[in-house]
C-alpha positions as CSV (number, residue, x, y, z in Angstrom):
1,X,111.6,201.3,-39.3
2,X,115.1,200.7,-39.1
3,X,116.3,198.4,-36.1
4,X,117.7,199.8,-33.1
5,X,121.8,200.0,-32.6
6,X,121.4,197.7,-29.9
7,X,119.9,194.4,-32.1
8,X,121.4,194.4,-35.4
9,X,120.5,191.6,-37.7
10,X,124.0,190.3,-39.2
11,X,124.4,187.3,-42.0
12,X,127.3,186.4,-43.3
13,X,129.2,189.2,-41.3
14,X,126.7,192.2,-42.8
15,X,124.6,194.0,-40.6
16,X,121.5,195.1,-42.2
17,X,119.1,197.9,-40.9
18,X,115.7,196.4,-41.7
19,X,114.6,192.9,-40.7
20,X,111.9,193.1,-43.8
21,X,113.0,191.2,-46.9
22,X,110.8,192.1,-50.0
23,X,110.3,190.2,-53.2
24,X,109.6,192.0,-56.5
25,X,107.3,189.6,-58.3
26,X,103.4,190.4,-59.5
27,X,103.2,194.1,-58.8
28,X,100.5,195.6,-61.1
29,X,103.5,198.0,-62.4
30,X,107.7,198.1,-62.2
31,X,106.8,201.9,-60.9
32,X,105.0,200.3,-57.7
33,X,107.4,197.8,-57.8
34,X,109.9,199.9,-56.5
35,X,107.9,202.2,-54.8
36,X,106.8,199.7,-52.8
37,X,110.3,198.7,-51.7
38,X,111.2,202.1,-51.1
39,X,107.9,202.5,-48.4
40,X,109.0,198.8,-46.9
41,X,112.4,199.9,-45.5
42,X,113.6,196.9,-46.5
43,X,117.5,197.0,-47.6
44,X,117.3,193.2,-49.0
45,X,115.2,192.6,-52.3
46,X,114.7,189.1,-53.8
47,X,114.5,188.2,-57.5
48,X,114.2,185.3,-59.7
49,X,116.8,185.3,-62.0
50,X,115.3,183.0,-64.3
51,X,113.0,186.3,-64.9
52,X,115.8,188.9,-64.3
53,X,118.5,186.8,-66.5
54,X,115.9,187.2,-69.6
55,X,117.0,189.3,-72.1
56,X,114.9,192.4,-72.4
57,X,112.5,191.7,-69.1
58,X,113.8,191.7,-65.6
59,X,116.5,194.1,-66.4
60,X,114.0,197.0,-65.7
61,X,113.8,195.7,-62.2
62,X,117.6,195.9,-61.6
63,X,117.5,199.3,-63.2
64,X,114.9,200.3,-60.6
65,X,116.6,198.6,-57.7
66,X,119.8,200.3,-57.3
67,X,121.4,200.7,-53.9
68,X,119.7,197.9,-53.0
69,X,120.8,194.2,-51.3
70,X,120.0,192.2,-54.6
71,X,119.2,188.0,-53.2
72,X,118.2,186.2,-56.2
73,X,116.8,183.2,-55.4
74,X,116.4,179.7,-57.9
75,X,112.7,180.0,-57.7
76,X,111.2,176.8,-60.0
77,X,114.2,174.6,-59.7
78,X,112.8,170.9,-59.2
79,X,116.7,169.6,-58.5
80,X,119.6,170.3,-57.0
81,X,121.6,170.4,-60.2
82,X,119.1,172.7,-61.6
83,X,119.5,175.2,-58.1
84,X,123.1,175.2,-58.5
85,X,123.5,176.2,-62.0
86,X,120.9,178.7,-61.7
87,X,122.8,180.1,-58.4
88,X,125.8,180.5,-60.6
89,X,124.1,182.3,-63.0
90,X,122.9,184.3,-60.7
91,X,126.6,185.0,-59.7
92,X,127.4,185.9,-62.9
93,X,124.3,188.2,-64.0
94,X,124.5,190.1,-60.4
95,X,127.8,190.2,-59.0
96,X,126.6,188.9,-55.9
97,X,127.1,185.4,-53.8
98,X,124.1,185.8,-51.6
99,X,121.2,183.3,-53.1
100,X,117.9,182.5,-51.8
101,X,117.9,178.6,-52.6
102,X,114.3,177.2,-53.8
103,X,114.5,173.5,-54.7
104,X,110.6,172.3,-55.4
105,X,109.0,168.8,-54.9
106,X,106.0,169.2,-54.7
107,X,104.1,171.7,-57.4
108,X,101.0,171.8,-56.2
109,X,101.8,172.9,-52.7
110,X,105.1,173.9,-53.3
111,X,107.2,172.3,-51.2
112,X,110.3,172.1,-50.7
113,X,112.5,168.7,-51.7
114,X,114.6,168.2,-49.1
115,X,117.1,165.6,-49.8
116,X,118.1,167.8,-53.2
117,X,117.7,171.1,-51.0
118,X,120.6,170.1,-48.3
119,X,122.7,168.4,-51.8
120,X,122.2,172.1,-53.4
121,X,123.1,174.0,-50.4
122,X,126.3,171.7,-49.4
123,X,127.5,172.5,-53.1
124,X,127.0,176.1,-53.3
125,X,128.6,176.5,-49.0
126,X,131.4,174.8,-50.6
127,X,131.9,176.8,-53.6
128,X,131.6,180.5,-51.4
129,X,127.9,181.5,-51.8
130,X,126.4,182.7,-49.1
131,X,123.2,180.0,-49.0
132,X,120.3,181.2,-47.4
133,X,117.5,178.1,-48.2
134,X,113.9,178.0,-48.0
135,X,112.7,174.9,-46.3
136,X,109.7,173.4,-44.6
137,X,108.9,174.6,-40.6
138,X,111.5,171.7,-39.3
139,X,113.4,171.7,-36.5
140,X,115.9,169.2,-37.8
141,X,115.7,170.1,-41.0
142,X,117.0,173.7,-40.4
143,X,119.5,172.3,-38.0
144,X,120.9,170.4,-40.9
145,X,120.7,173.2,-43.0
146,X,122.7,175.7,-40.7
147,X,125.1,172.8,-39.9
148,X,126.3,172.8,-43.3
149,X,127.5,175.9,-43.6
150,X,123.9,178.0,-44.4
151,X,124.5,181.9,-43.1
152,X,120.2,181.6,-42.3
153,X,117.4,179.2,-42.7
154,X,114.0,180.8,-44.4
155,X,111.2,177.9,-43.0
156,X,107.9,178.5,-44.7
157,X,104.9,180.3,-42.2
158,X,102.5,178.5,-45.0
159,X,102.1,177.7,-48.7
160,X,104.0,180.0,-51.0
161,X,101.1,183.1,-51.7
162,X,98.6,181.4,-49.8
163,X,98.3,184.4,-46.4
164,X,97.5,181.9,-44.3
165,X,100.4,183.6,-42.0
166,X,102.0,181.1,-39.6
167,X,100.4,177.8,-39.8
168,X,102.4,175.9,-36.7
169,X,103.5,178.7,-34.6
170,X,104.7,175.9,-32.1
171,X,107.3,174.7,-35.1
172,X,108.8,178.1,-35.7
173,X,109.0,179.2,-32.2
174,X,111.1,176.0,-32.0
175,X,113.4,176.4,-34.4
176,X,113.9,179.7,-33.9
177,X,114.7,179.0,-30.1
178,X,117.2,176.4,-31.2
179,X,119.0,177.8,-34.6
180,X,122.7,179.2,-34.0
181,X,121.6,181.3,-37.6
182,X,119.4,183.8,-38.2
183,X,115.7,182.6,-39.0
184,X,113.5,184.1,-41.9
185,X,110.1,183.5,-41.8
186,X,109.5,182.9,-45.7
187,X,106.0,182.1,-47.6
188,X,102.6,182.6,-46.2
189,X,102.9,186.2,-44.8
190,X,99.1,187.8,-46.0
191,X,98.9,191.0,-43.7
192,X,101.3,193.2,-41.5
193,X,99.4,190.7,-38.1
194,X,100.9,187.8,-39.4
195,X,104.1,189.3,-39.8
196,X,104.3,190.7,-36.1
197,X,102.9,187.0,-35.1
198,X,105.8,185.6,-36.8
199,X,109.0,188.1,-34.9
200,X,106.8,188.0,-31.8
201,X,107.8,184.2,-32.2
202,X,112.4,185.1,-32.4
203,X,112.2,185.4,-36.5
204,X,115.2,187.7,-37.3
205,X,113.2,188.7,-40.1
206,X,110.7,187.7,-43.2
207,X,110.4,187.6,-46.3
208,X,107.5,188.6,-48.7
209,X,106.0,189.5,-51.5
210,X,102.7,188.4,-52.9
211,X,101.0,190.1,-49.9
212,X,102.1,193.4,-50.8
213,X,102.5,192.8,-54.8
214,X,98.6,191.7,-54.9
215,X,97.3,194.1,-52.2
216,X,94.6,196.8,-52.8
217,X,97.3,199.3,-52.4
218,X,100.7,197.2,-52.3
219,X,102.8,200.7,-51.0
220,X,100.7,201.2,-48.2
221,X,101.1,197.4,-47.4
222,X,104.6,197.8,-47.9
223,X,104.5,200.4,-45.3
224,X,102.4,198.6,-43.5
225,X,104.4,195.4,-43.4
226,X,107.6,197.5,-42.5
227,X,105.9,198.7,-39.4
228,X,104.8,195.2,-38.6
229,X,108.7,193.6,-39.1
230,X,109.8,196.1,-36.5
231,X,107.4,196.2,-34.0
232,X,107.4,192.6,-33.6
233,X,111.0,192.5,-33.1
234,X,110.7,195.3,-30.2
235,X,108.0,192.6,-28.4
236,X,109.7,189.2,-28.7
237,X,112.4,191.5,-27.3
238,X,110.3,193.0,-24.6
239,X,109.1,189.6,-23.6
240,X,105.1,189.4,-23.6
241,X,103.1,189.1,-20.5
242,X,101.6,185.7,-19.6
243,X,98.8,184.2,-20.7
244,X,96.1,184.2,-17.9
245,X,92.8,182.5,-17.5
246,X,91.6,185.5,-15.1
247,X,91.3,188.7,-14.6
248,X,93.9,190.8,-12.9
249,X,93.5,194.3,-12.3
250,X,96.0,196.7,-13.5
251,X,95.7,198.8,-10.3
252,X,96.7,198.1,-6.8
253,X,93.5,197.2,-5.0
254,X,94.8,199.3,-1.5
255,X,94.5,203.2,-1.1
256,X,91.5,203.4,-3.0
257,X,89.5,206.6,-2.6
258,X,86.9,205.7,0.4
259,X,88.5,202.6,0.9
C-alpha cells in the first residue's frame, strides 16, 4: 500500500509513503487501536491532545504508537485562542510542530468557524508549526488557507462521523484542481468506496477514523481503507475514461470471424 517512487506525497518538505491518515479515537480496545493502524499502512496518526495530554489516559495510545507520524489536532476548540494554546500544548506534550487545526462553530454539525480558523492558522504559520486545518469544501476558503502559510488544507467530504462520503464532489474536485498544497479529504469517509471516490477526485490523501474505529471489524477496514487510498491515487493518475451515454464496443468491429 505504500505509493509508488514516482508520486510521493511531500508536506512541509517530508515525503510520506502512505497517503492514508488514521485517527485513533473510539476503537472498542487500545490493542485494535493500534492494530488497526498497523493493517492501514498509514505512517501519519492523528490524536486529540486534550485526550492524550490527560494524565493517566491517552498516554497508552502514545505508548502504542511508536514509530509513528504523531499530528495532534485541537479537536473541540470553539476559538482561535483556545486552537492556539492547545497547539502549543501539543508542542510541548509531543515534540512535534505538525497540528491538525479544528476550530468549531457550529456543534451540532460541526462545522468549522472560519473567521477564527484562518486567525488560528495565521498565528501558529507565524510561530513555526506546520498548520494543516480542517475546513469546509471551499474553494476560496482553502485558497486563503494555503496562502497563509498552511503546508495542506483538510476540506470536510461530509459531517464529522457521519459516512456520508463526499457530499459535493464538484467542490473538492475544484479545490483540489486549484490548491498549490496538498488536499486531505477529512470527515465523512464511511467505507473504502468513498475513499477511492474522493483520490479518484486529486486528494493527496484522507483522513479517517470513525469508519474504521466503529466498523464490524475496524482492522480489516483498516486494510480495507489502505487499499482504497492507494488505488484511488493510481486512477486519478491514470485518468478515467469518459463518460458515455452509449454503448461502445471494446472490440474492433472488422476481421470478425465470417465477417
Amino acid at each position: 500500500m505504500t505509493e509508488p517512487h514516482d508520486d510521493p506525497l511531500v508536506i512541509a518538505g517530508i515525503t510520506l509513503g502512505s497517503r492514508l491518515f488514521i485517527g485513533t479515537a473510539g476503537y472498542p480496545t487500545q490493542s485494535i487501536m493500534a492494530e488497526s493502524v498497523a493493517a492501514s499502512g498509514a505512517e501519519v496518526v492523528t490524536a486529540s491532545i486534550r485526550r492524550v495530554s490527560l494524565q493517566g489516559h491517552g498516554s497508552d495510545t502514545v505508548s502504542k504508537l511508536k514509530g509513528y507520524r504523531f499530528l495532534p489536532n485541537t479537536a473541540g476548540c470553539e476559538t482561535a485562542r483556545d486552537a492556539i494554546m492547545t497547539a502549543e500544548l501539543a508542542r510541548e506534550a509531543l515534540d512535534t510542530t505538525w497540528i491538525k487545526v479544528e476550530v468549531i462553530g457550529d456543534r451540532e454539525t460541526l462545522y468549522p468557524d472560519v473567521a477564527e480558523l484562518l486567525e488560528a492558522c495565521r498565528h501558529l504559520v507565524e510561530d513555526g508549526f506546520t498548520v494543516l486545518p480542517y475546513c469546509n469544501d471551499d474553494p476560496v476558503v482553502c485558497q486563503r488557507l494555503a496562502d497563509i502559510g498552511c503546508a495542506a488544507v483538510m476540506p470536510m467530504g461530509s459531517l464529522i462521523g457521519s459516512g456520508m462520503g463526499v457530499a459535493n464532489p464538484a467542490n473538492l474536485e475544484l479545490i483540489c484542481r486549484r490548491s498549490p498544497v496538498p488536499v486531505i479529504v477529512d470527515a465523512g469517509i464511511g467505507t473504502a468506496s468513498d475513499a477511492v471516490i474522493a483520490m479518484e477526485l486529486g486528494a493527496a490523501g484522507c483522513l479517517l477514523n470513525t469508519a474504521v474505529a466503529k466498523a464490524d471489524d475496524p482492522v480489516r477496514m483498516a486494510r480495507a481503507m489502505g487499499h482504497a487510498v492507494a488505488a484511488g491515487r493510481l486512477a486519478h493518475r491514470a485518468g478515467r475514461i469518459p463518460r458515455r451515454g452509449r454503448a461502445e464496443p471494446s472490440s474492433p468491429q472488422l476481421g470478425l470471424v465470417g465477417s
